[in-house]
DSSP file (Angstrom, degrees, kcal/mol; ACC not computed):
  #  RESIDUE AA STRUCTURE BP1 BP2  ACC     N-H-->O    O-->H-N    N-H-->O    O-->H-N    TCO  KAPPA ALPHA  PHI   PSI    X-CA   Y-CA   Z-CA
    1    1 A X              0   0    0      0, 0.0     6,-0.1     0, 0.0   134,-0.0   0.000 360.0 360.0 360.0 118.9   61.8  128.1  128.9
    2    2 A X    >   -     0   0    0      4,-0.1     3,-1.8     1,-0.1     0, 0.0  -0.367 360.0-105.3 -65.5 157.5   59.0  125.7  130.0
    3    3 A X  T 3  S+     0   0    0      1,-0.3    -1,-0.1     3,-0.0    78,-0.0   0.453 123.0  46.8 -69.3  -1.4   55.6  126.0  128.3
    4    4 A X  T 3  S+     0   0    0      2,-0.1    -1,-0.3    77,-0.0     2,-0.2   0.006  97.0  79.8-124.7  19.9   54.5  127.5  131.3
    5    5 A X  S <  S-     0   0    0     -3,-1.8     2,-0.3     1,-0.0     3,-0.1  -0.657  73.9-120.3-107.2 163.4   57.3  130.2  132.2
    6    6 A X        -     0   0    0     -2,-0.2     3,-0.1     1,-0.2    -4,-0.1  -0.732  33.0 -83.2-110.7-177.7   57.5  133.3  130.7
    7    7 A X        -     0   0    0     -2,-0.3     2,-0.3     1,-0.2    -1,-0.2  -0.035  64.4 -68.1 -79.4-158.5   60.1  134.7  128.8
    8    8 A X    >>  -     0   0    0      1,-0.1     3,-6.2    -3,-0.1     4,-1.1  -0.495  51.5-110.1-104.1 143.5   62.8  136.3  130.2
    9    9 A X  H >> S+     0   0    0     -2,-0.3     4,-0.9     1,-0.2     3,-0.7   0.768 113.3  54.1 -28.2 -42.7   62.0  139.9  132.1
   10   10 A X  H 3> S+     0   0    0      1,-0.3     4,-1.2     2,-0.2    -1,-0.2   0.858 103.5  55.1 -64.9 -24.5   63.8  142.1  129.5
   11   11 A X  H <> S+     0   0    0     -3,-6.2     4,-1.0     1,-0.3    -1,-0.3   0.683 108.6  45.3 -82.8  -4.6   61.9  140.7  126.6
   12   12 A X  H <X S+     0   0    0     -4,-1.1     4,-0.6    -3,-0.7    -1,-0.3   0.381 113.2  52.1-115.6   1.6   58.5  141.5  128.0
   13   13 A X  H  X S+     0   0    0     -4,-0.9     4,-2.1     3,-0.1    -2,-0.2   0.650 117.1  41.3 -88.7 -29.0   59.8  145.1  129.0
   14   14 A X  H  X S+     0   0    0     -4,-1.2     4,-2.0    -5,-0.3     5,-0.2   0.893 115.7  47.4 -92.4 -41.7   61.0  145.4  125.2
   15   15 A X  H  X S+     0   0    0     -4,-1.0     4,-2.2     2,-0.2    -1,-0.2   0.732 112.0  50.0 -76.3 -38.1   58.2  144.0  123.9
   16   16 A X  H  X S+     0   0    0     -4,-0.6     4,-1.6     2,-0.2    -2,-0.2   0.801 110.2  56.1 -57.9 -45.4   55.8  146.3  126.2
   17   17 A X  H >X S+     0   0    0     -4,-2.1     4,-1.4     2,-0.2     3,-0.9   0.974 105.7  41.4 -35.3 -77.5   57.7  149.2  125.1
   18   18 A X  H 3X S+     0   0    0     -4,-2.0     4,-2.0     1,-0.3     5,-0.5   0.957 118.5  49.4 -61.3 -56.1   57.4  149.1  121.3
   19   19 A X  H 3X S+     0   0    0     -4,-2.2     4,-1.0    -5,-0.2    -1,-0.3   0.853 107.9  48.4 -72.1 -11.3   53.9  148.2  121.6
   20   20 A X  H XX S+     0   0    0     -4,-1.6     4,-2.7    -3,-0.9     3,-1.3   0.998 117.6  48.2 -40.8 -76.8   53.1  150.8  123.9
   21   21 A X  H 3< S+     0   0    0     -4,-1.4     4,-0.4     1,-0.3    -2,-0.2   0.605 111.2  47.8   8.1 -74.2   55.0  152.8  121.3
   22   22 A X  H 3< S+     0   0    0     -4,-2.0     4,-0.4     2,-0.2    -1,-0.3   0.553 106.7  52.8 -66.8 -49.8   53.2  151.5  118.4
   23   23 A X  H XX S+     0   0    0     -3,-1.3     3,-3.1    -4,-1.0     4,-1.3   0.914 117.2  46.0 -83.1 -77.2   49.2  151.8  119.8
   24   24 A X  H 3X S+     0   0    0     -4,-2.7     4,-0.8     1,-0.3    -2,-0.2   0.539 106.8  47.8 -61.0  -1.7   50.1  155.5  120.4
   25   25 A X  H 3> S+     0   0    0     -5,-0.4     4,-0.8    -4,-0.4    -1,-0.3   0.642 123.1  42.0-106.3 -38.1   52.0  156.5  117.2
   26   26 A X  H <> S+     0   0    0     -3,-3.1     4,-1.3    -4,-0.4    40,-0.2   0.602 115.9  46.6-101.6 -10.5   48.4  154.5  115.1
   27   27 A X  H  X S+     0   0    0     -4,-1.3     4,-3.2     2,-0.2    -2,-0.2   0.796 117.6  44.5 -92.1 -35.9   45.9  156.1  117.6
   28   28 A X  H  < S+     0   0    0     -4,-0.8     4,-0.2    -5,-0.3    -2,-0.2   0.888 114.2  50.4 -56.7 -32.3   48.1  159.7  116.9
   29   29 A X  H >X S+     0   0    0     -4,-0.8     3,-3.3     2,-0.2     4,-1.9   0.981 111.8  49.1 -69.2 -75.1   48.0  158.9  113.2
   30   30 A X  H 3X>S+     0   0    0     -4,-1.3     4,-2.1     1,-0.4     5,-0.7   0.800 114.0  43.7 -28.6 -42.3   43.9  158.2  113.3
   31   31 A X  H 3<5S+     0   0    0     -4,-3.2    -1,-0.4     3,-0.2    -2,-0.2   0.343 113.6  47.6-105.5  23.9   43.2  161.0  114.8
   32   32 A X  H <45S+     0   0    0     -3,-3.3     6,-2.4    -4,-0.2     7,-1.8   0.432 122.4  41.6 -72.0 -48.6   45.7  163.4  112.5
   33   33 A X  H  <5S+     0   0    0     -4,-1.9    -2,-0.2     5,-0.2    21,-0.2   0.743 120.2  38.6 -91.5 -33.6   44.2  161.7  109.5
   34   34 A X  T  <5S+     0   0    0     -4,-2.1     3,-0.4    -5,-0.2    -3,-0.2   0.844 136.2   6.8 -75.3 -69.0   40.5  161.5  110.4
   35   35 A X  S   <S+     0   0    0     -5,-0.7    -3,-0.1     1,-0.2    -4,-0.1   0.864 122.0  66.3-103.0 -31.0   39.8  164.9  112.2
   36   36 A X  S    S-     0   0    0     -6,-0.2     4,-0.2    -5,-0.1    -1,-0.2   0.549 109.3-118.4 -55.7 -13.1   42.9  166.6  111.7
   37   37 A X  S    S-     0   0    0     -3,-0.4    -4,-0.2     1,-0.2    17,-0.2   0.565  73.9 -40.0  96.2   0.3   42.3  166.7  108.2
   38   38 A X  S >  S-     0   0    0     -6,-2.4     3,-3.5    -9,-0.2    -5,-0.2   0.601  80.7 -94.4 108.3   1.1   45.1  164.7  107.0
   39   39 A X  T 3  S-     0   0    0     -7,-1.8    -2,-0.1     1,-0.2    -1,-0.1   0.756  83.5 -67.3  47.4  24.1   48.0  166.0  109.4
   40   40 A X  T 3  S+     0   0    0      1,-0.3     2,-0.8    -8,-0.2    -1,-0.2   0.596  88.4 160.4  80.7   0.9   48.7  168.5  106.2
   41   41 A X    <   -     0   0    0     -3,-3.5    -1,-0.3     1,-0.1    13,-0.1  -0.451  52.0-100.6 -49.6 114.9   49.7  165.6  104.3
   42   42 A X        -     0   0    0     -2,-0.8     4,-0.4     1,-0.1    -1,-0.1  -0.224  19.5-135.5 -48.4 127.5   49.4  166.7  100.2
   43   43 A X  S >  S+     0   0    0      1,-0.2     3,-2.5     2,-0.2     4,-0.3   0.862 103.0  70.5 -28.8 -70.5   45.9  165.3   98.6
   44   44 A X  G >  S+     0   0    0      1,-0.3     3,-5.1     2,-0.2     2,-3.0   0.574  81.9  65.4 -20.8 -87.8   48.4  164.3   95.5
   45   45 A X  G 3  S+     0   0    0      1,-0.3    -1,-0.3     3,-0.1    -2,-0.2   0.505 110.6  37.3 -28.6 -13.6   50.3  161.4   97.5
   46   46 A X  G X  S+     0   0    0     -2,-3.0     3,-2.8    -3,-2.5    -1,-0.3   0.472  87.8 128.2-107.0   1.0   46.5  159.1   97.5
   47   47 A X  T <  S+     0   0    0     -3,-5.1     3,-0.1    -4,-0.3     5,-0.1  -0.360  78.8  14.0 -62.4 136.0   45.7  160.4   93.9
   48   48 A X  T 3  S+     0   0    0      1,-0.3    -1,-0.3     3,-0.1     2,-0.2   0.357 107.3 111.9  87.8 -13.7   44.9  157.2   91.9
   49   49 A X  S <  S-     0   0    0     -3,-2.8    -1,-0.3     2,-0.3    -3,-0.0  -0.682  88.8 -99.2 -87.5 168.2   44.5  155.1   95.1
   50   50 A X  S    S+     0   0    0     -2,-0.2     2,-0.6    -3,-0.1    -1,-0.1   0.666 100.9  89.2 -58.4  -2.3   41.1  153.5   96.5
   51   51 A X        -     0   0    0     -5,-0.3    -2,-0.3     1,-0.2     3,-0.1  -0.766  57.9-167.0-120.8 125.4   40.9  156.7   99.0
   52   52 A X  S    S-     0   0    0     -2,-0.6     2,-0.3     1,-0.1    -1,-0.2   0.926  80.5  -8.7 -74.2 -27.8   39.3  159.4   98.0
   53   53 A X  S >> S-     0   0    0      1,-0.0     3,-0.7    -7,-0.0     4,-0.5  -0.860  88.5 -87.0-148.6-175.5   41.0  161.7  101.3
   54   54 A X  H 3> S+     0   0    0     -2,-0.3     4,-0.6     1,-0.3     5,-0.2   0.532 104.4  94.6 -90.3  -4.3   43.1  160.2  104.5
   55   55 A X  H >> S+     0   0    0      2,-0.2     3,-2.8     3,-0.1     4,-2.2   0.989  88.6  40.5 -38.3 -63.4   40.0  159.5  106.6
   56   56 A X  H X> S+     0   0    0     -3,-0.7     4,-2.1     1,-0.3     3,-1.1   0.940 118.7  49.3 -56.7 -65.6   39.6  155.4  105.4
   57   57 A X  H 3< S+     0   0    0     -4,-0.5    -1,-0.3     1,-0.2    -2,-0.2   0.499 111.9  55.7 -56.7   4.1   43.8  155.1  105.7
   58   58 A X  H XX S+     0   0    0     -3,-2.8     4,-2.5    -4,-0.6     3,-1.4   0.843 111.4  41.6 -86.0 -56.5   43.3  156.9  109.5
   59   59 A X  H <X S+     0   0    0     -4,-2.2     4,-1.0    -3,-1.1     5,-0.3   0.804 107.6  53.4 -84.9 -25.0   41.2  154.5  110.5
   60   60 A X  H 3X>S+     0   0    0     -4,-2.1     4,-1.4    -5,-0.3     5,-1.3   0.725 114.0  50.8 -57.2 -20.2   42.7  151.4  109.3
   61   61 A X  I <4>S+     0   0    0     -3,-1.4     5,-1.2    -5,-0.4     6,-0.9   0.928 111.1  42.4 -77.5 -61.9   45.7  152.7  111.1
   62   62 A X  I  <>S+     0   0    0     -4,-2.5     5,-0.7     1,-0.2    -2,-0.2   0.909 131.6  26.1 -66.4 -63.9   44.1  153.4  114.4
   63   63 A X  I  <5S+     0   0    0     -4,-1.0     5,-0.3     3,-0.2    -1,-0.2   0.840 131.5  39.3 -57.9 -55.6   41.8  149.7  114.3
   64   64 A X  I  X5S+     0   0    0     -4,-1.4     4,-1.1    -5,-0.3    -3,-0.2   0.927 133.8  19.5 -47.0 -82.7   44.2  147.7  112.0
   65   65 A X  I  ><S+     0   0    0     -5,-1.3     4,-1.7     2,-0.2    -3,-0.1   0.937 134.5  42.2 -59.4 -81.4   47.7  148.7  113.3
   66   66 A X  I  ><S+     0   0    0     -5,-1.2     4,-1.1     1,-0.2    -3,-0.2   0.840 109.1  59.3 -38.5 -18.1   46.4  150.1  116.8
   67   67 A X  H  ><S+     0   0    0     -6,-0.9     4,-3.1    -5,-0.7     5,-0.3   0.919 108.5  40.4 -89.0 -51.7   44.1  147.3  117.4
   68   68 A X  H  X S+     0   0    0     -4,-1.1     4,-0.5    -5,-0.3    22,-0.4   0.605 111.3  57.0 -64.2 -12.0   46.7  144.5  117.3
   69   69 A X  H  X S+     0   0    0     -4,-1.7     4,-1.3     2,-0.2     3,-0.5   0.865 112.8  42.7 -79.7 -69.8   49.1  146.5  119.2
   70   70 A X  H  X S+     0   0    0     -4,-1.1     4,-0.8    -3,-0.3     5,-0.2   0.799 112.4  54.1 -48.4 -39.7   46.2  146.7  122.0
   71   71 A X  H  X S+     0   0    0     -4,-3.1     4,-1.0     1,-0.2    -1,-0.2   0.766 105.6  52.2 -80.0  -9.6   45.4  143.1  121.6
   72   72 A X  H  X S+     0   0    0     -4,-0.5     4,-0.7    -3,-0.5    -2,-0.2   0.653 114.3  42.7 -92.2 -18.7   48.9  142.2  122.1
   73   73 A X  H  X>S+     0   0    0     -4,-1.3     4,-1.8     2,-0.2     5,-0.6   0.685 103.5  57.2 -88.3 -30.1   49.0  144.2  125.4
   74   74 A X  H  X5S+     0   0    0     -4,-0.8     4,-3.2     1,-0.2     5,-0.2   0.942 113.9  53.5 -62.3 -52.2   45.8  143.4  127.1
   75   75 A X  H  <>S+     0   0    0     -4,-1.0     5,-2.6     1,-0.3     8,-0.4   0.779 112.7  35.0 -59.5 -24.6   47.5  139.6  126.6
   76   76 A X  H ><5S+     0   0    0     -4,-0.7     3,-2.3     3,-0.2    -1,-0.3   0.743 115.3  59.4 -88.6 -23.4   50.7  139.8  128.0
   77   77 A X  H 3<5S+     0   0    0     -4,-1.8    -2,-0.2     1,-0.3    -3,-0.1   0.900 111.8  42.2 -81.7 -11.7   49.0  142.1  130.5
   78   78 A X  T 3<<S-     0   0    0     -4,-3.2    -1,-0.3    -5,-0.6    -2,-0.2   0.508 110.7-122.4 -83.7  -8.3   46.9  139.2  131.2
   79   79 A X  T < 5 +     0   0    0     -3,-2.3     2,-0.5    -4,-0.3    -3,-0.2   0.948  54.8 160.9  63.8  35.4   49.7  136.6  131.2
   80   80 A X    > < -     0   0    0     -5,-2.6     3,-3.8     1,-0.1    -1,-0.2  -0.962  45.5-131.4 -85.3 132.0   47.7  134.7  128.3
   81   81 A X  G >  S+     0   0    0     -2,-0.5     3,-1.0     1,-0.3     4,-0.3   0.704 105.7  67.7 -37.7 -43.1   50.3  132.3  126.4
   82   82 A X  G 3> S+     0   0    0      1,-0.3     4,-0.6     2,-0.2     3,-0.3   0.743  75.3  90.7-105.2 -14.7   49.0  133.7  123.0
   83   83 A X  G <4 S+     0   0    0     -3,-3.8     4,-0.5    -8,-0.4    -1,-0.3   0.620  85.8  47.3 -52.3  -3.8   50.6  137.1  124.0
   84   84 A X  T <> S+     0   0    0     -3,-1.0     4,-1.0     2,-0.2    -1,-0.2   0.900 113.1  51.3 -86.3 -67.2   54.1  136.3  122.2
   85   85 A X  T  4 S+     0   0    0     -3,-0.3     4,-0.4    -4,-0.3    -2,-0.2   0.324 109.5  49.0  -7.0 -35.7   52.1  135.2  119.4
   86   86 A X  T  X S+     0   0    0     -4,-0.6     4,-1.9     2,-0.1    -1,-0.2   0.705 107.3  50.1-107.9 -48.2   50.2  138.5  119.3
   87   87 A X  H  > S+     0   0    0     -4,-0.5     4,-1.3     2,-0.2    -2,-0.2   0.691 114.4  49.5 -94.2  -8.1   53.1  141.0  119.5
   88   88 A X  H  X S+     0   0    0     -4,-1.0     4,-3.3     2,-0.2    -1,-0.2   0.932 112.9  47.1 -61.6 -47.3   54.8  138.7  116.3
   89   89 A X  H  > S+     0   0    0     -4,-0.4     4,-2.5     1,-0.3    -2,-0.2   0.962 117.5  43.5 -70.7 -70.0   51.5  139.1  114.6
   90   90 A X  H  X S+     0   0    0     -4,-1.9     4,-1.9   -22,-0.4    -1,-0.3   0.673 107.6  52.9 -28.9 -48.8   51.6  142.9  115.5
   91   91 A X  H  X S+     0   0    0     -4,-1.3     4,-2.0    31,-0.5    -1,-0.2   0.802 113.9  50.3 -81.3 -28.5   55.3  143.9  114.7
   92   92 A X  H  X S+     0   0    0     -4,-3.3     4,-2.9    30,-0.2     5,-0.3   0.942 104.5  51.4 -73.3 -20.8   54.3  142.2  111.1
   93   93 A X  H  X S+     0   0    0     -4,-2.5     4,-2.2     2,-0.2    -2,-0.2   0.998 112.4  50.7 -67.9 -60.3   51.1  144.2  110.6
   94   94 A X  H  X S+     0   0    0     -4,-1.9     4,-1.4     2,-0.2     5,-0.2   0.819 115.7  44.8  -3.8 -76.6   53.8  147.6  111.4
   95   95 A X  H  X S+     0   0    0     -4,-2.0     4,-1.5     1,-0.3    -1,-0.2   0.847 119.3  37.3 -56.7 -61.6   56.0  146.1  108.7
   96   96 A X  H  X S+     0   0    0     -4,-2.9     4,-2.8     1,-0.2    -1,-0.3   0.791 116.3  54.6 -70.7 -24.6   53.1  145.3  106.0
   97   97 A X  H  X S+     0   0    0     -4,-2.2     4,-2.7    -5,-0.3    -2,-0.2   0.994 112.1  40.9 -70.8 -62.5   51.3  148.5  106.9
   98   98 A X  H  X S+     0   0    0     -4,-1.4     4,-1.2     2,-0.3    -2,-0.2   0.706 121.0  47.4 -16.0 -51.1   54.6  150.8  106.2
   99   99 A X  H  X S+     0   0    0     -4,-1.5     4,-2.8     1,-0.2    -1,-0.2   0.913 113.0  45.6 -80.1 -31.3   55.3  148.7  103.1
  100  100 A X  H  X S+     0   0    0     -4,-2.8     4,-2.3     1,-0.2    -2,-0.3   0.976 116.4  43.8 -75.3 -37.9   52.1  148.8  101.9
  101  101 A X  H  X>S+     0   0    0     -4,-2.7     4,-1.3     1,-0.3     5,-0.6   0.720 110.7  53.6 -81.2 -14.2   51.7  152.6  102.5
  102  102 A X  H  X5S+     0   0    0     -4,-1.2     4,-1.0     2,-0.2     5,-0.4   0.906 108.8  54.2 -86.4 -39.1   55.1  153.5  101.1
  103  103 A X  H  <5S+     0   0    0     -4,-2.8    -2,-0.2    -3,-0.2    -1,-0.1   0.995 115.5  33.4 -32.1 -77.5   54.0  151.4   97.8
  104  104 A X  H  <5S+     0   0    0     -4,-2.3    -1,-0.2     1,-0.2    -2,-0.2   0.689 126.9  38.1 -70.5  -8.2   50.5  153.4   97.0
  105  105 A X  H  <5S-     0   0    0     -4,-1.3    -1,-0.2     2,-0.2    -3,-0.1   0.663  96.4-152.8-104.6 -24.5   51.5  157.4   98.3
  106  106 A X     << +     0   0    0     -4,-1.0     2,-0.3    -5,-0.6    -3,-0.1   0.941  54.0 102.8  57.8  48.4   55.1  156.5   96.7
  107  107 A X        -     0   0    0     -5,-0.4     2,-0.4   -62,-0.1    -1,-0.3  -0.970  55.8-150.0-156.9 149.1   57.4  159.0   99.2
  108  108 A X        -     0   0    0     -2,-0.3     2,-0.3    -3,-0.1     3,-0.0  -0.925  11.0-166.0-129.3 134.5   59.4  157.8  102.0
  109  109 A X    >>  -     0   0    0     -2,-0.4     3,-3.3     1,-0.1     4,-1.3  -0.921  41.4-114.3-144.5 161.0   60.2  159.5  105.0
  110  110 A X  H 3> S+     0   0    0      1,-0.3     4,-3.5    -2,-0.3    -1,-0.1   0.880 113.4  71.5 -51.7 -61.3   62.5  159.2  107.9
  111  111 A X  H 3> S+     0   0    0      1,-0.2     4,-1.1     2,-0.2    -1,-0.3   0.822 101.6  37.9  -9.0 -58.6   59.0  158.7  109.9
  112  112 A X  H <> S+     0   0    0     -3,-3.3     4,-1.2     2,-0.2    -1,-0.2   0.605 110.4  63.6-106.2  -1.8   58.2  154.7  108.4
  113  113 A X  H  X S+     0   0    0     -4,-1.3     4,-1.4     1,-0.1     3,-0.3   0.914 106.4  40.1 -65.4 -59.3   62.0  153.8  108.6
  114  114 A X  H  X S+     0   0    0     -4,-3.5     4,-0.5     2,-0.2    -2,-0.2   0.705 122.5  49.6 -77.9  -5.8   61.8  154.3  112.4
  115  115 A X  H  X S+     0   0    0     -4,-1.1     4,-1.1     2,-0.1    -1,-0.2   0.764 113.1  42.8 -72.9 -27.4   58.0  152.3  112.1
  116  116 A X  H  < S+     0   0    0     -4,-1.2    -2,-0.2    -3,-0.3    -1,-0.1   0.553 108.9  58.1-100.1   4.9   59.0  149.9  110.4
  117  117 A X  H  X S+     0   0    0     -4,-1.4     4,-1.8     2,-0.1    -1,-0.2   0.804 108.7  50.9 -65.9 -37.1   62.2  149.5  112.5
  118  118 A X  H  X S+     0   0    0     -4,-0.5     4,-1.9     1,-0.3    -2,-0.2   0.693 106.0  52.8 -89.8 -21.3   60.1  149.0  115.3
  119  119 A X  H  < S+     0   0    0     -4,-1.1    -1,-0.3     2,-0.2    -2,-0.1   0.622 104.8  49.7 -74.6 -19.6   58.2  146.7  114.0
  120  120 A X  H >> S+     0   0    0      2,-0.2     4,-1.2     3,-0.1     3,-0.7   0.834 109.5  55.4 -95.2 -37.4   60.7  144.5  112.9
  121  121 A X  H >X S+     0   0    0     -4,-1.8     4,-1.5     2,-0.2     3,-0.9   0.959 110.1  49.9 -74.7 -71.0   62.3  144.8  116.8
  122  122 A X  H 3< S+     0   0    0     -4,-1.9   -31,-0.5     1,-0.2    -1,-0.2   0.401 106.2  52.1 -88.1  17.7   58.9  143.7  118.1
  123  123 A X  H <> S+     0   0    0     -3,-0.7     4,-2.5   -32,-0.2    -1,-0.2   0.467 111.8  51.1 -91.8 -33.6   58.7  140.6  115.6
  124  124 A X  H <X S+     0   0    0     -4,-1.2     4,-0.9    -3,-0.9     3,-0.2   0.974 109.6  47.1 -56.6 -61.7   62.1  139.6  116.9
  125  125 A X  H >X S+     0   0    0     -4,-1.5     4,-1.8     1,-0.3     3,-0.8   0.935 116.1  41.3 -33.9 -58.4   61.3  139.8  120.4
  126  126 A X  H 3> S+     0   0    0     -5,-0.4     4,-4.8     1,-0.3     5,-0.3   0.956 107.5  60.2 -50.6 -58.8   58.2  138.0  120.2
  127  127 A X  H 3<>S+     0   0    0     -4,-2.5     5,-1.4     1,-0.2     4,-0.4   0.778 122.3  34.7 -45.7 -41.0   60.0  135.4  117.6
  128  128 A X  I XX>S+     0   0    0     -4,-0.9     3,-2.7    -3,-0.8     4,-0.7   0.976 106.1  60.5 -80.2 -64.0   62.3  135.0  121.0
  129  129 A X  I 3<5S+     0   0    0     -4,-1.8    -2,-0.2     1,-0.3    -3,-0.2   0.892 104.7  59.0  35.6 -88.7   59.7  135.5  123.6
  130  130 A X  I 3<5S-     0   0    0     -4,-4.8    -1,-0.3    -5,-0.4    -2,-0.2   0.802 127.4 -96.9 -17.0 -50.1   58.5  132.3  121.7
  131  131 A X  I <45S+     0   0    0     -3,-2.7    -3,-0.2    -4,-0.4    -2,-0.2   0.621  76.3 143.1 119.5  17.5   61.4  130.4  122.4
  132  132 A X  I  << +     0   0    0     -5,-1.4     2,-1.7    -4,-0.7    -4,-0.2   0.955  63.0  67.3 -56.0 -51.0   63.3  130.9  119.1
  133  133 A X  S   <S-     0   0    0     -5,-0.7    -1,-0.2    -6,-0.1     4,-0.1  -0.579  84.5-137.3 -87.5 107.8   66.8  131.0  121.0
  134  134 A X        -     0   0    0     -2,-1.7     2,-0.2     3,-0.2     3,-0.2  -0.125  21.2-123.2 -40.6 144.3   67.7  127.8  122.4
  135  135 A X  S    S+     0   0    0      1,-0.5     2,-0.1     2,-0.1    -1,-0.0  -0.970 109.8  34.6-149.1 113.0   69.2  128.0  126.3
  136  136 A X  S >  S-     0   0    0     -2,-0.2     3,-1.2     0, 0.0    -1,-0.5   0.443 101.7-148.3 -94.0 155.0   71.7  126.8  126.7
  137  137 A X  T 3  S+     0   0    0      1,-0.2    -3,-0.2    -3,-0.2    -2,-0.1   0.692  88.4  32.7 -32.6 -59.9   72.4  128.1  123.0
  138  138 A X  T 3  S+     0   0    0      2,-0.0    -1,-0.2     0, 0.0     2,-0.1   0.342  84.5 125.9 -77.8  -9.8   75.0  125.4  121.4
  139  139 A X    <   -     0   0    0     -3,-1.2    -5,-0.1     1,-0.1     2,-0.0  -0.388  57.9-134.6 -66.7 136.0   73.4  122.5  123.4
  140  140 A X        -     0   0    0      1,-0.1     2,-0.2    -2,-0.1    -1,-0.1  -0.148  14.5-111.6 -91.4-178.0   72.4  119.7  120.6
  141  141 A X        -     0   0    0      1,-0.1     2,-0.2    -2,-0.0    -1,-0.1  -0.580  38.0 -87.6-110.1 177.9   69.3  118.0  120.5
  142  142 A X        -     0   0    0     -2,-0.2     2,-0.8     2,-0.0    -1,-0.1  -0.377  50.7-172.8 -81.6 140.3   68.8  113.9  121.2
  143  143 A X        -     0   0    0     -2,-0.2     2,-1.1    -3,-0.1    -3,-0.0  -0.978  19.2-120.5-125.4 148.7   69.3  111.7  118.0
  144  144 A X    >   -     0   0    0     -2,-0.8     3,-2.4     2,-0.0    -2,-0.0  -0.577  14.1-138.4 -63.1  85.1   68.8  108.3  117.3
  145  145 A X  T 3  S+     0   0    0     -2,-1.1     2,-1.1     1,-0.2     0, 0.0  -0.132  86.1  16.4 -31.7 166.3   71.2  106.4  116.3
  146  146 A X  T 3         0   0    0      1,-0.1    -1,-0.2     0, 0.0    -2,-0.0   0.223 360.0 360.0  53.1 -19.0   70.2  103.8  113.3
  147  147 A X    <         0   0    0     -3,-2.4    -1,-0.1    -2,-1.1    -2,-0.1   0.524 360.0 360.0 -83.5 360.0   67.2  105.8  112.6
C-alpha cells in the first residue's frame, strides 16, 4: 500500500462495521444509563466507586467510547489518512473501557466479552489498515552489506 492508497476494500467494510456497531451499542448504553435510570442495573455494582448512580459512567460511554467511534467514521468517511489511526485509537478505548468497567462493578457478563471482542477486531483492522501486513508477505527488505 502506497501512502496515498487506501487499504484494501474489505478492511474499511470491517472496520465501518464494528464502528458503526460500537457508536450505537455507547449511544444505547448513555441513554439506558442516563435517562433510563440505569438499564435496571443493581445500585450495589458502583457501591464504593467515584459514581454516586450510572448517570457520570452513561455519559462517558456515549462521549468517551461513542465519540471516538464517531471520530473515526466521519474520517474514513472523509478519506482523511488519520482514519486508520482513529479506528486503532477507538477499538483500544472499547478494550480499556470494558476492562476498566469490569475492574470497579466487579461482574462480568457475556455482554463486555462480545465488546471487548469487538474492540480488539477493530484494533486489528486498523493495525492492518495501517500497513502492519507486508504485501507481498515473505518479501525481505534491502540490506547493506558491510554495514
Amino acid at each position: 500500500m502506497t501512502s496515498t492508497s487506501l487499504p484494501p476494500r474489505g478492511l474499511r467494510i470491517g472496520l465501518s462495521a464494528i464502528a458503526w456497531l460500537n457508536l450505537l451499542s455507547a449511544l444505547v448504553g448513555m441513554g439506558g444509563l442516563t435517562i433510563g435510570g440505569g438499564m435496571g442495573l443493581p445500585p450495589e455494582w458502583i457501591e464504593g466507586t467515584v459514581f454516586p448512580s450510572y448517570f457520570w459512567p452513561g455519559i462517558l460511554l456515549g462521549v468517551v467510547v461513542g465519540g471516538i467511534q464517531a471520530a473515526a467514521l466521519f474520517a474514513q468517511h472523509n478519506r482523511f489518512r488519520l482514519a486508520w489511526g482513529l479506528h486503532a485509537a477507538a477499538g483500544l478505548t472499547m478494550m480499556i473501557w470494558i476492562f476498566v468497567e469490569i475492574a470497579m462493578i466487579l461482574v462480568w457478563s457475556p455482554l463486555q466479552g462480545i465488546f471487548f471482542t469487538t474492540g480488539l477486531a477493530q484494533t486489528i483492522l486498523a493495525v492492518l489498515a495501517l500497513g502492519a501486513w507486508p504485501r507481498p508477505f515473505l518479501q525481505r527488505t534491502d540490506s547493506h552489506h558491510g554495514q
